[in-house]
VEXVEX-892720 format. One record per atom (N, C-alpha, C): x, y, z; residue number from 1; atom name. Coordinates in steps of 0.1 Angstrom, whole numbers, plus 5000, padded with zeros to 4 digits. Layout:
! VEXVEX-892720
     xx     yy     zz   seq   atom
      X      Y      Z   NUM     CA
...
! end
This chain:
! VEXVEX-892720
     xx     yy     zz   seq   atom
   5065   5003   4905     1      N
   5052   5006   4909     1     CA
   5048   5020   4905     1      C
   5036   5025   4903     2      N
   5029   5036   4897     2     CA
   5020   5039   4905     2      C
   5013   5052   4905     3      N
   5004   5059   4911     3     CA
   5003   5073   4901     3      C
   4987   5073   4907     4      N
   4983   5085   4897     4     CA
   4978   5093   4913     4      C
   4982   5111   4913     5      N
   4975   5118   4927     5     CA
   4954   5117   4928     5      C
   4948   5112   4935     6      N
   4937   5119   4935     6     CA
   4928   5126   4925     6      C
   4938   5137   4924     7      N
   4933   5155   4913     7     CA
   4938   5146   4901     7      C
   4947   5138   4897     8      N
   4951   5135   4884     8     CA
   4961   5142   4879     8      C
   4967   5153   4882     9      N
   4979   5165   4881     9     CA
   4993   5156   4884     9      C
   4997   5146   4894    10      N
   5006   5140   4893    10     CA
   5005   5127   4893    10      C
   5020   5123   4881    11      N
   5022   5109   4886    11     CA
   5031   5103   4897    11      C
   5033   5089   4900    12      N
   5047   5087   4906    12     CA
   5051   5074   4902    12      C
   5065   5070   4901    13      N
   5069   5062   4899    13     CA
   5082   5057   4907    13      C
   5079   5043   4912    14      N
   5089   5032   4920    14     CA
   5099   5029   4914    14      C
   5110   5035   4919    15      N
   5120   5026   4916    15     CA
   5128   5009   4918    15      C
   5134   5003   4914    16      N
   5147   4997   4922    16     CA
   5151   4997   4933    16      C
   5156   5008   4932    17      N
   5165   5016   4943    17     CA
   5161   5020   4955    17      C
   5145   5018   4956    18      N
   5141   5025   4965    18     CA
   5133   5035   4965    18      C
   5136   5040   4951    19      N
   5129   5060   4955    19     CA
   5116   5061   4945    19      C
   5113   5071   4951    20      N
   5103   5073   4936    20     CA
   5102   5092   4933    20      C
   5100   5088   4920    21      N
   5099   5100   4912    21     CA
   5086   5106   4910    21      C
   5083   5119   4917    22      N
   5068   5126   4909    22     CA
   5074   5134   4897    22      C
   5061   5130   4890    23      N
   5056   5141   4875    23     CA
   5049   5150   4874    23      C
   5047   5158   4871    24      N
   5036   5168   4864    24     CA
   5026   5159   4855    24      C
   5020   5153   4850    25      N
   5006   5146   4845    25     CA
   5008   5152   4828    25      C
   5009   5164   4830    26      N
   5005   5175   4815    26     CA
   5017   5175   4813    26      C
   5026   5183   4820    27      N
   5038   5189   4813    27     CA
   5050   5178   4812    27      C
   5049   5168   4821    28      N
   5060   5154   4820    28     CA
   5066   5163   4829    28      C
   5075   5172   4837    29      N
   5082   5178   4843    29     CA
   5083   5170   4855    29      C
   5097   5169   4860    30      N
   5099   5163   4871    30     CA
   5098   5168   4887    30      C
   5088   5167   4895    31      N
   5088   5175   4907    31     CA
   5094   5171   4919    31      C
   5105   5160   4918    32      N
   5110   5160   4931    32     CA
   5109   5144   4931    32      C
   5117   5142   4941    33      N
   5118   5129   4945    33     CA
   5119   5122   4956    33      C
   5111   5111   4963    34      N
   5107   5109   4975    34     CA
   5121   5102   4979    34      C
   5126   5106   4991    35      N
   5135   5094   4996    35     CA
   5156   5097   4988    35      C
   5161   5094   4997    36      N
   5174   5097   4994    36     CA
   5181   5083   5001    36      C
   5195   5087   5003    37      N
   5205   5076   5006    37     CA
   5200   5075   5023    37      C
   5194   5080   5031    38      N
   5193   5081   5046    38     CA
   5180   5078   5047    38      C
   5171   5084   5038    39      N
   5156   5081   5039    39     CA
   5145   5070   5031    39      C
   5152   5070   5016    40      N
   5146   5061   5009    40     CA
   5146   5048   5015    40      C
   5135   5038   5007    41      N
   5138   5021   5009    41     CA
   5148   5016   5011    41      C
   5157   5004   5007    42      N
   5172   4999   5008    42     CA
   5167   4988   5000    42      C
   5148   4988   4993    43      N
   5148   4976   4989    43     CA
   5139   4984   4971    43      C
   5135   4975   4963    44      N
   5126   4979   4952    44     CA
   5110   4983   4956    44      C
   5103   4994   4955    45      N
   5091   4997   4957    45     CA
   5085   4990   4953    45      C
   5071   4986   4956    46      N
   5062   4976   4951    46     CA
   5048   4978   4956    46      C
   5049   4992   4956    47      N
   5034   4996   4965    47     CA
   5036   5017   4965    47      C
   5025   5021   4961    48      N
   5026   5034   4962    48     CA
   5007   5037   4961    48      C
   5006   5046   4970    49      N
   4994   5051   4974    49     CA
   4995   5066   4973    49      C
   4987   5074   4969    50      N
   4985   5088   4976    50     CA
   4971   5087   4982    50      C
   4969   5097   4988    51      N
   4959   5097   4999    51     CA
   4946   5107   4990    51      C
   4935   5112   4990    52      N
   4929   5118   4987    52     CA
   4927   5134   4987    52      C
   4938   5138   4992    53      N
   4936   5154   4992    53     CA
   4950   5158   4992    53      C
   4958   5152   4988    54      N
   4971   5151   4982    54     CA
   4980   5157   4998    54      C
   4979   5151   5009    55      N
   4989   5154   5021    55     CA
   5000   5147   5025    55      C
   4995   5132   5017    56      N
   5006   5118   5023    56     CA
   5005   5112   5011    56      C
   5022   5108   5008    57      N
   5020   5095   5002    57     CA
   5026   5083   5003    57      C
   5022   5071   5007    58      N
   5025   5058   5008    58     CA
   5036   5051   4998    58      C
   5045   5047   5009    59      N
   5054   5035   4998    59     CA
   5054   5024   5007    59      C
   5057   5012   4997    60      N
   5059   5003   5007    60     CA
   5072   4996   5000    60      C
   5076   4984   5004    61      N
   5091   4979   4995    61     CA
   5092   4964   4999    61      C
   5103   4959   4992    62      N
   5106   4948   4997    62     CA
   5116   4949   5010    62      C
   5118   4959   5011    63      N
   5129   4960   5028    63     CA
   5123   4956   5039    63      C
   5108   4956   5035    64      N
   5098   4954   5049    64     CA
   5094   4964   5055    64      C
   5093   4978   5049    65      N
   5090   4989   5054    65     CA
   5080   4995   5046    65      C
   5071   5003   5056    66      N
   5060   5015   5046    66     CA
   5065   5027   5047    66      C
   5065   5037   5039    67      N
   5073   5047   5047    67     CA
   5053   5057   5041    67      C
   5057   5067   5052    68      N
   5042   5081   5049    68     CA
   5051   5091   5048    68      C
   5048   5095   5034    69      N
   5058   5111   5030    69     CA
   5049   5119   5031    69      C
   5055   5133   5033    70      N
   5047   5146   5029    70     CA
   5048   5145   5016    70      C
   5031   5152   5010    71      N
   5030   5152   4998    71     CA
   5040   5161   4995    71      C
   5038   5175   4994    72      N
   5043   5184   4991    72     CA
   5058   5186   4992    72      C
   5062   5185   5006    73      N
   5078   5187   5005    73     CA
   5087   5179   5004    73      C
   5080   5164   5003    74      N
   5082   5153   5001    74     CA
   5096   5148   5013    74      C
   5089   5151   5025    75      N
   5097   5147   5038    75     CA
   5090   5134   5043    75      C
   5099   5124   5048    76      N
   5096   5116   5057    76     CA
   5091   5118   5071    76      C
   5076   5112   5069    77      N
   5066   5112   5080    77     CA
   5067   5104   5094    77      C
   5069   5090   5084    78      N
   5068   5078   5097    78     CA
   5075   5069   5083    78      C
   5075   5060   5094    79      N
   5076   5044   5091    79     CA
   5077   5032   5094    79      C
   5073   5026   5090    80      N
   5065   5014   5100    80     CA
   5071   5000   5093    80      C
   5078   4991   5097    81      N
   5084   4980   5099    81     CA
   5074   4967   5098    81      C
   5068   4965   5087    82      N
   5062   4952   5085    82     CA
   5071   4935   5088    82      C
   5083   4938   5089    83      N
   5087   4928   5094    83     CA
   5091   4914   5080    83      C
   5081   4919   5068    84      N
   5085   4908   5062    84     CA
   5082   4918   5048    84      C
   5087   4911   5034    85      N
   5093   4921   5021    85     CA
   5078   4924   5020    85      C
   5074   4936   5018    86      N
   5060   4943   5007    86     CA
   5057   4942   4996    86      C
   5052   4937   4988    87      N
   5046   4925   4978    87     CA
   5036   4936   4970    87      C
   5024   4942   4980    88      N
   5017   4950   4973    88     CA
   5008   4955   4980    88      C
   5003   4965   4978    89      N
   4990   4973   4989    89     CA
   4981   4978   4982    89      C
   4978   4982   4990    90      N
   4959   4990   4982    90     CA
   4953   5004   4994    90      C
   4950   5013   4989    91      N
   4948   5022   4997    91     CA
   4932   5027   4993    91      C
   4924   5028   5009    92      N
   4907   5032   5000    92     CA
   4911   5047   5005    92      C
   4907   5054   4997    93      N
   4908   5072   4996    93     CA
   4901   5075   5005    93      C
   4891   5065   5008    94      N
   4878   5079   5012    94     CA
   4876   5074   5030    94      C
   4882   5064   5033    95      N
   4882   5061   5051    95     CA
   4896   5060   5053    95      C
   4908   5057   5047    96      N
   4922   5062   5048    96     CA
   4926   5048   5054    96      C
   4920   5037   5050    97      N
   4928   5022   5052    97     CA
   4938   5023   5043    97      C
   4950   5018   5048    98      N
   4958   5010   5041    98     CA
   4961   4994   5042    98      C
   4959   4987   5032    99      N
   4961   4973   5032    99     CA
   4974   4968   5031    99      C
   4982   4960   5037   100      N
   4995   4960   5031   100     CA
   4994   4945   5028   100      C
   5003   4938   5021   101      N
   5003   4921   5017   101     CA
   5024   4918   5022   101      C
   5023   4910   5023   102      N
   5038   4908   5021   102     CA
   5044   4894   5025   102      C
   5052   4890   5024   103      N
   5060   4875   5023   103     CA
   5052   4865   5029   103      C
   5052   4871   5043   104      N
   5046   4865   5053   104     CA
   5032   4860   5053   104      C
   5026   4865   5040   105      N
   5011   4861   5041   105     CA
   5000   4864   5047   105      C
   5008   4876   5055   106      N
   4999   4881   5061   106     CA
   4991   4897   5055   106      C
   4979   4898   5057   107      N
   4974   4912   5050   107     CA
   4975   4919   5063   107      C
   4979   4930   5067   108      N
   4978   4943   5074   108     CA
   4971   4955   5071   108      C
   4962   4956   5079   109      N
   4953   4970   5078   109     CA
   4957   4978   5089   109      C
   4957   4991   5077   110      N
   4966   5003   5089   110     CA
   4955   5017   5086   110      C
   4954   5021   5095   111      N
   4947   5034   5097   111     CA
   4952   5048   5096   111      C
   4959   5052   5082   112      N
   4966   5067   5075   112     CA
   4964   5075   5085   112      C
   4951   5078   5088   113      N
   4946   5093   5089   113     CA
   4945   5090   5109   113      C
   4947   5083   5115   114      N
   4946   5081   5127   114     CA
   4961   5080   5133   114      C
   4971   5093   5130   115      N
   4984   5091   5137   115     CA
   4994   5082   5125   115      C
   4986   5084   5117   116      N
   4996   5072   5103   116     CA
   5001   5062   5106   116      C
   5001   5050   5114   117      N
   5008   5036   5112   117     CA
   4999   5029   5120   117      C
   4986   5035   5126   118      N
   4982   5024   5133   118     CA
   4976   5014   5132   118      C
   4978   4999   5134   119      N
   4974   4986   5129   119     CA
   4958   4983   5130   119      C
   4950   4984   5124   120      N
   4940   4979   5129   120     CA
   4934   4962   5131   120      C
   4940   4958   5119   121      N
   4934   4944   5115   121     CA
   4945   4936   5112   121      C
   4951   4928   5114   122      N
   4960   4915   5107   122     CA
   4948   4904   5104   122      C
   4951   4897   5092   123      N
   4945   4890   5084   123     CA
   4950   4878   5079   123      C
   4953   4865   5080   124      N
   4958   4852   5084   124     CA
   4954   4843   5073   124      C
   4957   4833   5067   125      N
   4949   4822   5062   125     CA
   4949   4817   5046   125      C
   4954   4823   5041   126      N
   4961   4823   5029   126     CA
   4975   4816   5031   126      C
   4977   4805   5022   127      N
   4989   4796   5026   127     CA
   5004   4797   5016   127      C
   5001   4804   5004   128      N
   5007   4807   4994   128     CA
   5003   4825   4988   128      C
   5017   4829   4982   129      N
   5019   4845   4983   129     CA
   5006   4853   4975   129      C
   4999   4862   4982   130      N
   4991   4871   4979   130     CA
   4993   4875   4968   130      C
   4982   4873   4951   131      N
   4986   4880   4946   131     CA
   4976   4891   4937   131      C
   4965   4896   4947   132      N
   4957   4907   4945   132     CA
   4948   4909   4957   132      C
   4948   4921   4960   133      N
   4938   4926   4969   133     CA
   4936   4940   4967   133      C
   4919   4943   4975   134      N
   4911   4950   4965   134     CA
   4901   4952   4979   134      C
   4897   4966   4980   135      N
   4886   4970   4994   135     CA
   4871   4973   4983   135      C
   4866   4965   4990   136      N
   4848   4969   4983   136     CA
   4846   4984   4985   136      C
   4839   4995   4977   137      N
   4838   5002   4968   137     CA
   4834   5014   4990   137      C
   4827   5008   4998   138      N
   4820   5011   5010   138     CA
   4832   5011   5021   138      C
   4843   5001   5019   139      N
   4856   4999   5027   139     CA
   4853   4990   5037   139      C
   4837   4983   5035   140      N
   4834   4976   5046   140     CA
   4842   4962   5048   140      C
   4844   4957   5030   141      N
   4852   4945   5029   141     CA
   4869   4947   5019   141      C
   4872   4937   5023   142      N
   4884   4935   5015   142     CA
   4885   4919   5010   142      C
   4893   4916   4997   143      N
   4888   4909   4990   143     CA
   4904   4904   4985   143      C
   4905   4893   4984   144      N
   4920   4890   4987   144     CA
   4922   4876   4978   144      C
   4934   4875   4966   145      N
   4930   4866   4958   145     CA
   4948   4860   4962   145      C
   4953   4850   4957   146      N
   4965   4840   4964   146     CA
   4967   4825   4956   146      C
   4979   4827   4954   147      N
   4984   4818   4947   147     CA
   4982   4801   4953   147      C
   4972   4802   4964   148      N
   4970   4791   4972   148     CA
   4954   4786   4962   148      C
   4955   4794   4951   149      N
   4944   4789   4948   149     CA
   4931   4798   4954   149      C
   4928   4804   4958   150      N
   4919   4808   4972   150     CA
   4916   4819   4968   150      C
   4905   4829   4972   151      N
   4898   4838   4976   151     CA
   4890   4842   4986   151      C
   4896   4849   4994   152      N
   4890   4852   5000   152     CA
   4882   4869   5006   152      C
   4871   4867   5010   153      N
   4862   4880   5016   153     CA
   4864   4882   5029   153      C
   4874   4896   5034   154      N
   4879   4898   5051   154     CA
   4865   4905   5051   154      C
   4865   4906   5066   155      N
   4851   4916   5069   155     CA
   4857   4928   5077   155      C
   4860   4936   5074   156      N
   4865   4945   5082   156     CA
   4862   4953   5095   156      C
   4850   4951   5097   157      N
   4843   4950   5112   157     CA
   4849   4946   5123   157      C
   4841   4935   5116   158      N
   4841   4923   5124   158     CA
   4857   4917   5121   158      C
   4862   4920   5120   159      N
   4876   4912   5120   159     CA
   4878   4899   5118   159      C
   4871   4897   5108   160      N
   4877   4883   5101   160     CA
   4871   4876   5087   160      C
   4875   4867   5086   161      N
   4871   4861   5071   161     CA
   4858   4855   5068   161      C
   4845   4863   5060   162      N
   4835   4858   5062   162     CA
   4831   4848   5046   162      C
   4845   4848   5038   163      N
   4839   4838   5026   163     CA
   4854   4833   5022   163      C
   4852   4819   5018   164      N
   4862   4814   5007   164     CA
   4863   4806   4999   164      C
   4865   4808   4989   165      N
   4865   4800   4978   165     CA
   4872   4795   4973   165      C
   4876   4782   4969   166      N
   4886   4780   4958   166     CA
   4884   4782   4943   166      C
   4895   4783   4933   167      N
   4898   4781   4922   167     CA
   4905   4773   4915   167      C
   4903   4767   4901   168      N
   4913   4755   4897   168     CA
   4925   4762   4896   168      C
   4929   4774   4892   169      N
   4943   4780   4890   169     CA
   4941   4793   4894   169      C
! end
């Protein structure tokens, strides 16, 4: 998995193993690395977010964990136990949702900037593994596409699914 910071000045990259590596953007230089034998995943990254003013950044894994690092000194924040492997996320910058997807089929919205792990939304109905999701441009909606054939439109309000569609593939 890959991420670019916000500013554009760093990149980051998911390991295997668990960890990930920041870059310098310009110089390629290596600035550090999120996560160690006590802290990192236990599983392969599959999800990396930074947040908008470069303070946190998001991983998620197949171990079933998210973990929120400090940007900068790249210490573990929190982490929060999704309960089933992390498949893929989406982060909107500008209200601090995090969406998470994972095994279970279930989408989780979590609220960064409110205490970092708090759940706001669980999201149901998709019968086959999630395989893109995407927050409208406002954060009002989220937009959720699945190998069940399906698409669907969450309403984030209102808490729940106000469109669905199928597709032939």
């Amino acid at each position: 998995s890959v991420e670019i910071s916000a500013c554009g000045n760093f990149g980051f990259v998911g390991s295997a193993r668990g960890r990930v590596e920041k870059y310098n953007m310009q110089s390629g230089a290596h600035r550090g690395t999120f996560g160690d034998a006590t802290t990192g995943h236990s599983g392969a990254v599959h999800g990396i977010a930074a947040d908008r003013t470069n303070q946190v950044l998001i991983t998620g894994s197949y171990d079933g964990t998210v973990k929120l690092w400090e940007f900068g000194s790249r210490d573990l924040r929190d982490t929060i136990d999704i309960g089933s492997a992390v498949t893929m996320m989406q982060l909107h910058r500008e209200n601090g949702l995090l969406v998470v997807a994972a095994d279970d089929l279930v989408l989780r919205v979590y609220d960064t900037e409110c205490g970092g792990s708090t759940l706001v939304r669980k999201f149901t109905g998709h019968t086959n593994r999630v395989s893109d999701i995407s927050f409208s441009s406002d954060g009002r909606w989220l937009i959720s596409a699945a190998m069940d054939s399906t698409v669907r439109v969450w309403d984030l309000p209102q808490g729940r699914c106000i469109d669905c569609f199928g597709v032939q593939k």
